[in-house]
BAMARNU-32828 format. One record per residue (C-alpha): residue in three letters; chain; y, z, x. Coordinates in Angstrom, 1 decimal, always signed. Layout:
// BAMARNU-32828
type, mol, py, pz, px
ALA, A, Y, Z, X $
...
This chain:
// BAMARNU-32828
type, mol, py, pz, px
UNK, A, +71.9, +201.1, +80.9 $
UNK, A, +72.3, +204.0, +78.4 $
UNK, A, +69.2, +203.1, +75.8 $
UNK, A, +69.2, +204.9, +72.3 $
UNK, A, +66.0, +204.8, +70.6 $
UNK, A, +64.3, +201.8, +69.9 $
UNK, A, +66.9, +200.0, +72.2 $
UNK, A, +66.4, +197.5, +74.5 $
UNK, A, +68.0, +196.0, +77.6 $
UNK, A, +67.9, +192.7, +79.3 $
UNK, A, +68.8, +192.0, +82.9 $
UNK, A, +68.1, +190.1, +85.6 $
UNK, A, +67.0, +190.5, +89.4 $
UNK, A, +67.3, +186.9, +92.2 $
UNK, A, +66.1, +187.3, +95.6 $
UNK, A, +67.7, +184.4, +97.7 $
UNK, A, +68.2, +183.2, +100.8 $
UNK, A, +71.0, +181.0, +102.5 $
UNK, A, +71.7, +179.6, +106.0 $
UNK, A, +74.9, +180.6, +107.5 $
UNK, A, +78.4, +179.1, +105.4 $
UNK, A, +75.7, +177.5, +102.9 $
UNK, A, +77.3, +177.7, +99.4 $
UNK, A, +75.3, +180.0, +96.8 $
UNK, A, +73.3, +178.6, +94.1 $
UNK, A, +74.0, +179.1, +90.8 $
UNK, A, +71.1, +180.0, +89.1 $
UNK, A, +70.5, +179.9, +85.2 $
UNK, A, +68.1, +182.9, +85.0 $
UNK, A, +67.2, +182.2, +81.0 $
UNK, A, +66.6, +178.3, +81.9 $
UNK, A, +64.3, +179.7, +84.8 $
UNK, A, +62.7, +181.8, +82.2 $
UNK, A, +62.2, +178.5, +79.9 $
UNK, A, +60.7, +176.6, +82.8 $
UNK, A, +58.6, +179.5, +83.9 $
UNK, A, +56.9, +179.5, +80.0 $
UNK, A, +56.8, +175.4, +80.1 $
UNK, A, +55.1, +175.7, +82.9 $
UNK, A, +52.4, +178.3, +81.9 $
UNK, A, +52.2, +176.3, +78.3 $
UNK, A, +51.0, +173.4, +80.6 $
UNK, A, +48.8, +174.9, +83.0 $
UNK, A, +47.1, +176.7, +80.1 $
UNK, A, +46.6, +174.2, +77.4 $
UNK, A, +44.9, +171.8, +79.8 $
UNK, A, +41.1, +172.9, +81.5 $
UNK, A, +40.5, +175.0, +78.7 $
UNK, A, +37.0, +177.0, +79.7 $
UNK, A, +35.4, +178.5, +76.5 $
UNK, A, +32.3, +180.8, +77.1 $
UNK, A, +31.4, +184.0, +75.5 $
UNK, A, +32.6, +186.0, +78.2 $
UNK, A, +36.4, +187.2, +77.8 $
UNK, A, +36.4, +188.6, +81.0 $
UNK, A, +35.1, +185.3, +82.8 $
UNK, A, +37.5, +183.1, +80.5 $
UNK, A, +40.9, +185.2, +81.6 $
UNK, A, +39.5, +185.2, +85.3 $
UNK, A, +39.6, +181.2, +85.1 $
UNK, A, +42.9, +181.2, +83.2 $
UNK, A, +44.7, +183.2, +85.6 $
UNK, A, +43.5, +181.7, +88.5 $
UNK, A, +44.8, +178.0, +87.4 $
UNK, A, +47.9, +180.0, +86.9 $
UNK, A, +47.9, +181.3, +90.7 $
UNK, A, +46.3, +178.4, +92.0 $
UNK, A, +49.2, +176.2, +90.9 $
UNK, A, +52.6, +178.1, +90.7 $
UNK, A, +52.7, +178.3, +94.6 $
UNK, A, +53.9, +175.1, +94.8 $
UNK, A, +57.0, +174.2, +96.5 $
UNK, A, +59.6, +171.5, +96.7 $
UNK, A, +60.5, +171.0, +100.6 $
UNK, A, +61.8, +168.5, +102.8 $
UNK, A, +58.5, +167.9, +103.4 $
UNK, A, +57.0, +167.3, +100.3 $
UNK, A, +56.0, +169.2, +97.7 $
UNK, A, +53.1, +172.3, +99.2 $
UNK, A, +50.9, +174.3, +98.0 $
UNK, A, +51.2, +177.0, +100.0 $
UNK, A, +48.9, +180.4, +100.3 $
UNK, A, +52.1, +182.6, +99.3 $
UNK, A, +50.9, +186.3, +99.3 $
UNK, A, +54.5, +187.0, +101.4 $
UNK, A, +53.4, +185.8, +104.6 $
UNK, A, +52.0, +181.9, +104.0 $
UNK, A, +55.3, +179.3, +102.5 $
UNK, A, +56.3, +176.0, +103.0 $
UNK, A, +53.3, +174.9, +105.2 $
UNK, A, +49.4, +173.5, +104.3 $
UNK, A, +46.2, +174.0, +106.1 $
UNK, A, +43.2, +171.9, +106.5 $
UNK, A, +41.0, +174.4, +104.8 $
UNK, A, +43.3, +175.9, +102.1 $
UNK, A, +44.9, +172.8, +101.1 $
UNK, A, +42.6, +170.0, +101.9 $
UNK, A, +39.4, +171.8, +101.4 $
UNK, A, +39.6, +174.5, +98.9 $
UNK, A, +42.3, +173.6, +96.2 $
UNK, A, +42.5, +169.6, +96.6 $
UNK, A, +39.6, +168.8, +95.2 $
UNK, A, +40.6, +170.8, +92.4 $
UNK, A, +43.9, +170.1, +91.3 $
UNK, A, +43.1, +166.3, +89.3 $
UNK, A, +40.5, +168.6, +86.7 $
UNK, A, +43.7, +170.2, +85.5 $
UNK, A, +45.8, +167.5, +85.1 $
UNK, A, +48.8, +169.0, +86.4 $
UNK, A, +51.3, +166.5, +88.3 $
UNK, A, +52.8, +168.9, +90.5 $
UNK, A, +49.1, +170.1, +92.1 $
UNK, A, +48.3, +166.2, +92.1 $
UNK, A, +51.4, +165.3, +94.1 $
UNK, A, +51.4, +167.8, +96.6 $
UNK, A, +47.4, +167.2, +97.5 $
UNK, A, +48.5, +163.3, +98.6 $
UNK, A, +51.8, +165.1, +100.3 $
UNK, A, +49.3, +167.3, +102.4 $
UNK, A, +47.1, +164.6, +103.1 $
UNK, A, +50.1, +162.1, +103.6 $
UNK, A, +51.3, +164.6, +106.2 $
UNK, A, +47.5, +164.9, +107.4 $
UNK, A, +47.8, +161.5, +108.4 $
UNK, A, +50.6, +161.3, +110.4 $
UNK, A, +48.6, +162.9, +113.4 $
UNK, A, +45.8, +160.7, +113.0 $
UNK, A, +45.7, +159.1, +116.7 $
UNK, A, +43.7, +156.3, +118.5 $
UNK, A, +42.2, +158.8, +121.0 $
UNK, A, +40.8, +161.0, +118.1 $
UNK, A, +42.2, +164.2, +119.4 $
UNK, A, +41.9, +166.9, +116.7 $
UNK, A, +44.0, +167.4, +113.7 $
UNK, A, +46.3, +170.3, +113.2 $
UNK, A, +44.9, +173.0, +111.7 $
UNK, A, +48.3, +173.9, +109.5 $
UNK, A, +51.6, +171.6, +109.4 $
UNK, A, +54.0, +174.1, +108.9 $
UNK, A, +57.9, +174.5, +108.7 $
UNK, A, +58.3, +171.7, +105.9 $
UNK, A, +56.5, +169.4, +107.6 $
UNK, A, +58.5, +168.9, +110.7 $
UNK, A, +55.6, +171.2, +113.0 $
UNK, A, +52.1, +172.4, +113.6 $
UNK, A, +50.1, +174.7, +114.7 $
UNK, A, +46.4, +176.0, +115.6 $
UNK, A, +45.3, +179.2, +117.1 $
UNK, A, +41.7, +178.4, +117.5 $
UNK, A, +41.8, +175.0, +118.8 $
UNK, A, +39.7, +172.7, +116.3 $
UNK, A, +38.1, +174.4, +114.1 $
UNK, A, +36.3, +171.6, +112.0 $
UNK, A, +39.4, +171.3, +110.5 $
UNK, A, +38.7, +167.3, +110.6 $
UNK, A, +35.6, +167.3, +108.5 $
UNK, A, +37.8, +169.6, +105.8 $
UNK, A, +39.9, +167.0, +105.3 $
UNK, A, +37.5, +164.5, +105.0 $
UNK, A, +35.8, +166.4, +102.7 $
UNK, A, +38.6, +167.5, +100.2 $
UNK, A, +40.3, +163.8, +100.5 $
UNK, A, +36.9, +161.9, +99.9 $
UNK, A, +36.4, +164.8, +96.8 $
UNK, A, +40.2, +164.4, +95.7 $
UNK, A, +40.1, +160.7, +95.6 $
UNK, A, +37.2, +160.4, +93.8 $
UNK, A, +37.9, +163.2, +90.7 $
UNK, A, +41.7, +161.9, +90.5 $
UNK, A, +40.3, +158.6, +89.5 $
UNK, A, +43.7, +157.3, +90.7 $
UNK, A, +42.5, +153.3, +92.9 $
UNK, A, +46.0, +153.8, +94.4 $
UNK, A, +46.2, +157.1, +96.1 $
UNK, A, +42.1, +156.1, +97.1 $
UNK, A, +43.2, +153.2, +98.5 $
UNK, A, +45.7, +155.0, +100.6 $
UNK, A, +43.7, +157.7, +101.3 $
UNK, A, +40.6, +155.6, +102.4 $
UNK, A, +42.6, +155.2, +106.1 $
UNK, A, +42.5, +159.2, +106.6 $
UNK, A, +38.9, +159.5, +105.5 $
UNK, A, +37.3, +156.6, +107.1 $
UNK, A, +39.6, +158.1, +111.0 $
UNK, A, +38.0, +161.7, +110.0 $
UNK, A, +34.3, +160.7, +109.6 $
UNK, A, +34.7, +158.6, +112.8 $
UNK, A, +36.0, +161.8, +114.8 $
UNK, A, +33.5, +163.7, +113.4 $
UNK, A, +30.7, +161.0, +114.5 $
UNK, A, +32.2, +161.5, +117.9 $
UNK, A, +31.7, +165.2, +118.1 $
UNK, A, +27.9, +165.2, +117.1 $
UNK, A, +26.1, +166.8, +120.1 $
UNK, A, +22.7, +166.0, +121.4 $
UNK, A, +20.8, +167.4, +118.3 $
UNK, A, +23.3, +165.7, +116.1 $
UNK, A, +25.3, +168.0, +114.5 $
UNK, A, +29.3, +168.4, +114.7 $
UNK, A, +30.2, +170.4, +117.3 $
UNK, A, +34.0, +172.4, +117.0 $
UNK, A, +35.5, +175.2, +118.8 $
UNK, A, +36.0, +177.8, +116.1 $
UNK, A, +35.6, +177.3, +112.3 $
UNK, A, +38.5, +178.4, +109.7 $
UNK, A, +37.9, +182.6, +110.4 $
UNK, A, +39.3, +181.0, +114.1 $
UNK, A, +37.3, +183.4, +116.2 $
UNK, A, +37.4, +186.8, +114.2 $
UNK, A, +33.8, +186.4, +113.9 $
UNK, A, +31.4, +184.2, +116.8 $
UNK, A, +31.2, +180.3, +115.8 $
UNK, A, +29.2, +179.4, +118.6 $
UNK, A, +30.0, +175.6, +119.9 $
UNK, A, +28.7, +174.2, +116.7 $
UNK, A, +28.5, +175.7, +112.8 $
UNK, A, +26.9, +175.1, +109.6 $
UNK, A, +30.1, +175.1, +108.0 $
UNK, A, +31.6, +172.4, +109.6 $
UNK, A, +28.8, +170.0, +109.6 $
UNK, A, +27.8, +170.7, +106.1 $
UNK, A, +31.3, +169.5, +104.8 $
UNK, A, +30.8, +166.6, +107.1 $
UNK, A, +27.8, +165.8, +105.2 $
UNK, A, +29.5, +166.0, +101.8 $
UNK, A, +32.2, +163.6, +103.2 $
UNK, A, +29.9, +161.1, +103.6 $
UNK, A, +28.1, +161.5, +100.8 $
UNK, A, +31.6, +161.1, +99.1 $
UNK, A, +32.7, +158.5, +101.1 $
UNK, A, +29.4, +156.7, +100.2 $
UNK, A, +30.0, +156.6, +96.3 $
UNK, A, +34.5, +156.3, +96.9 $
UNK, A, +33.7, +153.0, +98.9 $
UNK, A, +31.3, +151.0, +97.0 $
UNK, A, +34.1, +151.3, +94.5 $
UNK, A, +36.8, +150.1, +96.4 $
UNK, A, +34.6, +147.4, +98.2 $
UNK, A, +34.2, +149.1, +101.2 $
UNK, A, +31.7, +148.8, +103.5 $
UNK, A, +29.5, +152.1, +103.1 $
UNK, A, +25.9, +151.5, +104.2 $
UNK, A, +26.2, +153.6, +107.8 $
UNK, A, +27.5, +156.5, +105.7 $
UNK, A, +24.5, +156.4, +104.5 $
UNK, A, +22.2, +156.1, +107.2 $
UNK, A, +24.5, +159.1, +108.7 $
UNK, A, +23.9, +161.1, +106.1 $
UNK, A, +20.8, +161.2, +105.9 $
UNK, A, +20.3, +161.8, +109.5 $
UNK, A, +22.5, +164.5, +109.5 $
UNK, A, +21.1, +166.3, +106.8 $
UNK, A, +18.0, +166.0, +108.7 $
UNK, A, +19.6, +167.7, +111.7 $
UNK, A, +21.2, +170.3, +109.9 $
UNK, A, +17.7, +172.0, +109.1 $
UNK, A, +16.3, +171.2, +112.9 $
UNK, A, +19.5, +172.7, +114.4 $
UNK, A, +20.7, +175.3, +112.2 $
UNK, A, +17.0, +176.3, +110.2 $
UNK, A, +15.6, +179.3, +110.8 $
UNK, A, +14.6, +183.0, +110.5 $
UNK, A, +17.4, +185.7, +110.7 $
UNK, A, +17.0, +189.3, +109.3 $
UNK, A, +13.4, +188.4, +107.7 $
UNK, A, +15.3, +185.3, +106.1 $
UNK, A, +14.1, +181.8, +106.0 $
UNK, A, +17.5, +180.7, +106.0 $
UNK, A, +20.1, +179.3, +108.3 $
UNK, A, +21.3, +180.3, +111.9 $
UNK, A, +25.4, +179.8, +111.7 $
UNK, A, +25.4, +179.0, +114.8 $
UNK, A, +23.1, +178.5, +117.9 $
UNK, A, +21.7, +181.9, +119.1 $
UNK, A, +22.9, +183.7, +115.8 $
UNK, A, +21.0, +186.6, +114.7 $
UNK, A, +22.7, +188.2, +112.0 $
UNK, A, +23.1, +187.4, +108.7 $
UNK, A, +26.4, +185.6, +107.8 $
UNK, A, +28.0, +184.6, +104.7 $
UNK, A, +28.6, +180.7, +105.3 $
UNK, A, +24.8, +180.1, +104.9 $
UNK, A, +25.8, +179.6, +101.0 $
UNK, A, +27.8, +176.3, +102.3 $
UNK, A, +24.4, +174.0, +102.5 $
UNK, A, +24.0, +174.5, +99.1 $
UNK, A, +27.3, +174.0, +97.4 $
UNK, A, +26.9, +170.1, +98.9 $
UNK, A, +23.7, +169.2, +97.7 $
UNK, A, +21.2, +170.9, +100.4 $
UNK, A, +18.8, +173.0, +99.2 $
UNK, A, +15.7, +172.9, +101.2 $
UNK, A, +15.9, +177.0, +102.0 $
UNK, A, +17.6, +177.6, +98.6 $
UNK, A, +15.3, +180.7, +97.8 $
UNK, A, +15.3, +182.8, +101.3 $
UNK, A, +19.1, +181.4, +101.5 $
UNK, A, +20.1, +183.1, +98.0 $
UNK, A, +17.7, +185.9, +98.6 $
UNK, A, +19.6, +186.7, +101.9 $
UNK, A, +23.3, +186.4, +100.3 $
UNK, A, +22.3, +189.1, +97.6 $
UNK, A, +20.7, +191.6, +99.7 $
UNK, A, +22.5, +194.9, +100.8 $
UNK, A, +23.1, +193.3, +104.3 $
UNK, A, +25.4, +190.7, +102.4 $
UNK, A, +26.5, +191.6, +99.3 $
UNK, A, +28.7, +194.8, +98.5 $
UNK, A, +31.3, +195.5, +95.2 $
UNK, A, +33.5, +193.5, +96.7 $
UNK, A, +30.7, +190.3, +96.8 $
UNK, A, +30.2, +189.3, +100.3 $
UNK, A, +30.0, +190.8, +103.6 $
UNK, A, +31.4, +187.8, +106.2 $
UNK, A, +28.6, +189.3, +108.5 $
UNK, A, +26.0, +191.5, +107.9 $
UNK, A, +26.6, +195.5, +109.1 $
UNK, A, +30.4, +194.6, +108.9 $
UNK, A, +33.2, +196.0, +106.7 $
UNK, A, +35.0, +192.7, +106.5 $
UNK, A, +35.0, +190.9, +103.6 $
UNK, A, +36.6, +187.4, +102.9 $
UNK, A, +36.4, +186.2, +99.1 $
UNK, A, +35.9, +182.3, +100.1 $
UNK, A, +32.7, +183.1, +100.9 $
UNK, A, +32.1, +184.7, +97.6 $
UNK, A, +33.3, +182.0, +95.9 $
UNK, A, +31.4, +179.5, +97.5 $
UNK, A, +28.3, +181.7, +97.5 $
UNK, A, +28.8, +181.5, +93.5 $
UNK, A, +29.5, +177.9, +93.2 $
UNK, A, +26.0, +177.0, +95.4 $
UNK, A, +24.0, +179.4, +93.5 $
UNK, A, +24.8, +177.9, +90.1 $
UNK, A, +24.5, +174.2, +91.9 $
UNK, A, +20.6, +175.4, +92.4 $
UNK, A, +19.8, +175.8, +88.9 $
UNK, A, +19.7, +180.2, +89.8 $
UNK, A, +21.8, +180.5, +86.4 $
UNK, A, +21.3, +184.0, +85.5 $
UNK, A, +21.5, +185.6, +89.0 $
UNK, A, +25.2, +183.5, +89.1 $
UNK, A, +26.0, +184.6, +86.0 $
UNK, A, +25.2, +188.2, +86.3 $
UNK, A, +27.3, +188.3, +90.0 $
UNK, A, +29.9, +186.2, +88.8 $
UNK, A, +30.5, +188.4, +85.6 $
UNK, A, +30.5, +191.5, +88.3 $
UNK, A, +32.8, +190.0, +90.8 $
UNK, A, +35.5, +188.9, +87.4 $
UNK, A, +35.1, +192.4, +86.4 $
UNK, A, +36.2, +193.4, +89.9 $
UNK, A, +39.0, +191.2, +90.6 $
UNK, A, +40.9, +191.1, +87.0 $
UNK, A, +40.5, +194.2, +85.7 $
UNK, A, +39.6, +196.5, +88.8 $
UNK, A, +42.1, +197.9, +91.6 $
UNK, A, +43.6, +195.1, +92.9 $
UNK, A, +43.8, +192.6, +90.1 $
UNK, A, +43.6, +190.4, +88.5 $
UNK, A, +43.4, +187.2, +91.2 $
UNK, A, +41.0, +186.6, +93.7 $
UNK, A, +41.6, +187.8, +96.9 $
UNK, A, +42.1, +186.4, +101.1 $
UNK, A, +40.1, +189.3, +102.7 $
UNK, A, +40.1, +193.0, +103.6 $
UNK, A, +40.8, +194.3, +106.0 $
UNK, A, +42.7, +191.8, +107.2 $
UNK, A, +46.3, +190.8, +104.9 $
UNK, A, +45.2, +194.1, +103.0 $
UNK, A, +43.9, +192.0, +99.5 $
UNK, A, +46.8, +189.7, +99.7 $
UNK, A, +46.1, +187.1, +96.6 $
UNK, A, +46.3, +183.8, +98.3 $
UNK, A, +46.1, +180.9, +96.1 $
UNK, A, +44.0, +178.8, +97.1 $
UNK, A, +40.7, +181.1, +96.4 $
UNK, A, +41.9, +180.6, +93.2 $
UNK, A, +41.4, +177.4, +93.4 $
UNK, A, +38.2, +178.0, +94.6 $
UNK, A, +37.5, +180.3, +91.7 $
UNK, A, +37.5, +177.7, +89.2 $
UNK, A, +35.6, +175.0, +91.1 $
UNK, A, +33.0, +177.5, +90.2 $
UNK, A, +33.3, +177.0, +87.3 $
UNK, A, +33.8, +172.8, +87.5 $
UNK, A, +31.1, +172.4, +89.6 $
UNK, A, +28.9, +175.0, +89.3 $
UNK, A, +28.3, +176.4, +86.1 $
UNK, A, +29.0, +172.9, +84.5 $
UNK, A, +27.9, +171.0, +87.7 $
UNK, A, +30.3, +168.0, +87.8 $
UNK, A, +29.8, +166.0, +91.1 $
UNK, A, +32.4, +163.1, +91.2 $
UNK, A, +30.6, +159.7, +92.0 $
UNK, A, +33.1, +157.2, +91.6 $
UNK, A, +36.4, +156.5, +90.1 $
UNK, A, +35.5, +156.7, +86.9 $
UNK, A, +31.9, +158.1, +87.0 $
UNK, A, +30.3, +161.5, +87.6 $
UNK, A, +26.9, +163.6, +87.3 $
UNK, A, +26.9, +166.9, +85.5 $
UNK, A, +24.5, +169.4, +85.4 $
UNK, A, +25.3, +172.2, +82.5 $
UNK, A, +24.2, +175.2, +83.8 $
UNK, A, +24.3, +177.6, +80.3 $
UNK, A, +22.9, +181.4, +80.6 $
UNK, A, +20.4, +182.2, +78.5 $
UNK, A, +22.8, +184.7, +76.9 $
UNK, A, +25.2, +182.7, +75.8 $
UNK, A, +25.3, +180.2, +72.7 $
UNK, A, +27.4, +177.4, +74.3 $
UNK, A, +30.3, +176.8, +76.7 $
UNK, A, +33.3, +174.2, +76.3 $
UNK, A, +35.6, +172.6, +79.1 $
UNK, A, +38.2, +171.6, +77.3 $
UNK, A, +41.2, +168.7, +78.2 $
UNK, A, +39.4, +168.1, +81.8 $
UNK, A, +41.8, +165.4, +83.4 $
UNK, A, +39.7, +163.7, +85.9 $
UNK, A, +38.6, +160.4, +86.7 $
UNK, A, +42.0, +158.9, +84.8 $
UNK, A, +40.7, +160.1, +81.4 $
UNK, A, +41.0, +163.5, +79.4 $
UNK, A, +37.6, +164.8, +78.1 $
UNK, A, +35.9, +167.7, +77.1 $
UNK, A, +32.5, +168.5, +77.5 $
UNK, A, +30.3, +171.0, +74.9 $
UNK, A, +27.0, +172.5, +75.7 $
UNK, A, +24.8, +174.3, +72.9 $
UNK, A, +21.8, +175.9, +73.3 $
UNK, A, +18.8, +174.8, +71.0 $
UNK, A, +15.6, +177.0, +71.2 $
UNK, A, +14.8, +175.7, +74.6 $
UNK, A, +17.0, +172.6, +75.0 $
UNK, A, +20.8, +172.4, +75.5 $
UNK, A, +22.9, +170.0, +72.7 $
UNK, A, +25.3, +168.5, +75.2 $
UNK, A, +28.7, +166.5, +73.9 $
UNK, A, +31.0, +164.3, +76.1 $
UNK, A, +34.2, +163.5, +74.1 $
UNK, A, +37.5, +161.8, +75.2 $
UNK, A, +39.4, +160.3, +73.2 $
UNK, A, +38.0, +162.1, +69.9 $
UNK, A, +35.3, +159.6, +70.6 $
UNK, A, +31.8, +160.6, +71.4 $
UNK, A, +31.2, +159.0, +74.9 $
UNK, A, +27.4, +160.8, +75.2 $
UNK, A, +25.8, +163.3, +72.8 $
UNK, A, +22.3, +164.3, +73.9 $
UNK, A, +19.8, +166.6, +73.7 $
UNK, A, +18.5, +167.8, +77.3 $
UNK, A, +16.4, +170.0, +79.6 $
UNK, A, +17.8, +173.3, +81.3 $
UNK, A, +18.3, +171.9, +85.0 $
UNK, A, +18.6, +168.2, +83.8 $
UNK, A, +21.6, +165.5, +84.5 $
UNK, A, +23.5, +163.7, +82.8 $
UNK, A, +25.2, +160.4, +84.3 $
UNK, A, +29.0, +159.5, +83.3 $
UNK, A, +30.8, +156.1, +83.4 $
UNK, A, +33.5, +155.2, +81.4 $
């Protein structure tokens, strides 16, 4: 094109691939367009974060937009894949079912819902009478698998994002159905505690870049959450729930016994038996509801052994940094009422990731994949913001506990259209002097208006 001034052209590029004699598509590049701005029109108009903060509010809108455009219709189902040109047509037990799962029913969108029950649906075809491991990633549309680190807990992350899926989609059908796969993963995972009672696993989900020991805090913390999950998704479907219980609350127990201790002047948590050095998967305790060495634990993760401009260090005096951790690290901070240090490293690392170098998603890791975006630490990035600064914690169908977490800076923040437990809702938190005005409102009806203390809960049914 030959442009005078003030001219403009229009064209159009399609990348495409075909097997041998397959016929070409013929592809309608303007109704691609259309679809491409539907899309974003829904995606946007629904989880509607509303804070003070521009750069935290375009953080959270872009990363619903990455979390849920790498989705893709395959023989197998619909995925939600990693992308970053190396990761399509295949799920993993921690990108999938952990991370973004549990995420995808607070936006309401129907392609994230369906392909969280595909992966699990596919999940539970290798579910087996001898409880041998799950895969770590079913790849190849379905029709393989593969693990490269042998089982890396990848068990208790399904259990843990099914349970936390089930739950927050408020859907008794797809809990029903999913209530086989959970129930088979919390048995395996009672089968793998060791003498002190902890899950042990070969690797955990960095398969073996860093040491794992035979047993890690990762693996048995989401264990712990499972059952807690389990706990509140069975009463409701008349299940019988009682040993979850009594597991639980062992396990949390054994947790602090096995894992407890002092590492780099911390009085935090060991990763693994025999671990020295500080690692960044000490934040998972508290993103699940343990906080007994909350202060040491959150003292340790922003110290200059751990933290860096690029948030996290995966292990102290290394150059590696992996941005789950982060985003986890953030989540559990806010979950232990530390509001202001949250805020202030979670406006940092937004700063950092949208409008910095490498924007303006979160990242996979460096050096590894060199920054690729990866979706699901998008998804991820907003659970900190579901669950941490607003501290929703699903405990039932249609029931859940909040805990607002509002800076002291800021007036109020809004959630807007939240889609969860089979309703649409928003939820509004003012501040007043030294209390926080807090709204729930679905409907345009006023399900709870009241008038609280920083740190206190609030208890949902409708």
């Amino acid at each position: 094109f030959q442009l005078g001034a003030g001219e403009k052209a229009w064209f159009q590029v399609i990348y495409a691939g075909y097997k041998k004699n397959e016929r070409e598509l013929a592809l309608d590049v303007e109704k691609e367009l259309v679809a491409r701005r539907e899309f974003l029109r829904q995606v946007q108009g629904n989880l509607v974060l509303e804070t003070p903060s521009d750069v935290i509010n375009t953080m959270f809108s872009f990363a619903k937009i990455r979390g849920s455009e790498s989705i893709f219709d395959t023989k197998g189902g619909y995925m939600q894949s990693p992308g970053g040109e190396a990761y399509y047509a295949a799920i993993w037990a921690n990108d999938q079912a952990e991370y973004i799962n549990p995420f995808f029913p607070y936006l309401g969108y129907p392609a994230g819902n369906r392909s969280a029950m595909d992966s699990f649906t596919l999940f539970m075809r290798y579910m087996n009478d001898e409880y041998k491991p799950l895969p770590s990633s079913i790849i190849a549309e379905g029709i393989d698998c593969f693990g490269v680190a042998g089982d890396r807990g990848d068990v208790a992350m399904v259990a843990y994002g099914a349970a936390r899926y089930a739950l927050a989609s408020g859907n008794r059908h797809e809990a029903e159905k999913l209530w086989a796969l959970i129930e088979w993963c919390l048995e395996y995972c009672n089968r793998k505690l060791n003498a002190e009672g902890v899950v042990e696993s070969d690797s955990d989900e960095l398969e073996n870049r860093f040491p794992a020991g035979k047993a890690n805090l990762c693996t048995s913390s989401l264990y712990y959450d499972a059952l807690i999950s389990a706990g509140y998704l069975g009463r409701d479907l008349g299940k019988p729930v009682a040993a979850y219980t009594r597991q639980a609350i062992a396990l949390k127990k054994n947790i602090d016994r096995y894992f407890g201790g002092t590492v780099e002047g911390f009085d935090t948590y060991k990763y693994y038996e025999g671990n020295d050095v500080l690692r960044s998967w000490i934040c998972i305790p508290l993103t699940v509801g343990i906080q007994d060495r909350k202060d040491a634990t959150i003292q340790a993760l922003f110290s200059p052994r751990l933290w860096t401009e690029n948030g996290l260090l995966t292990q102290a005096g290394s150059e590696t940094f992996w941005d789950r951790s982060t985003l986890y690290a953030l989540r559990g901070v806010y979950a232990c009422g530390e509001t202001e240090k949250a805020t202030d490293y979670l406006k940092f690392y937004s700063s950092q990731r949208l409008l910095g170098e490498h924007v303006p998603y979160a990242i996979e890791a460096w050096p590894e994949g060199n920054q690729r975006h990866l979706s699901a630490e998008s998804g991820l990035y907003c659970r900190i913001i579901t669950e941490g600064m607003f501290g929703i914690r699903p405990t039932g169908l249609n029931s859940f506990v909040f805990t607002p977490r509002l800076p002291q800076e800021w007036d109020h923040m809004n959630l807007r259209k939240i889609c969860a437990f089979g309703q649409v809702f928003d939820i509004e938190v003012k501040r007043l002097g030294d209390k926080l005005q807090v709204a729930v409102i679905a409907d345009g009806k006023t399900i709870c208006n009241r008038k609280i203390k920083e740190g206190e809960n609030i208890r949902i049914k409708f």
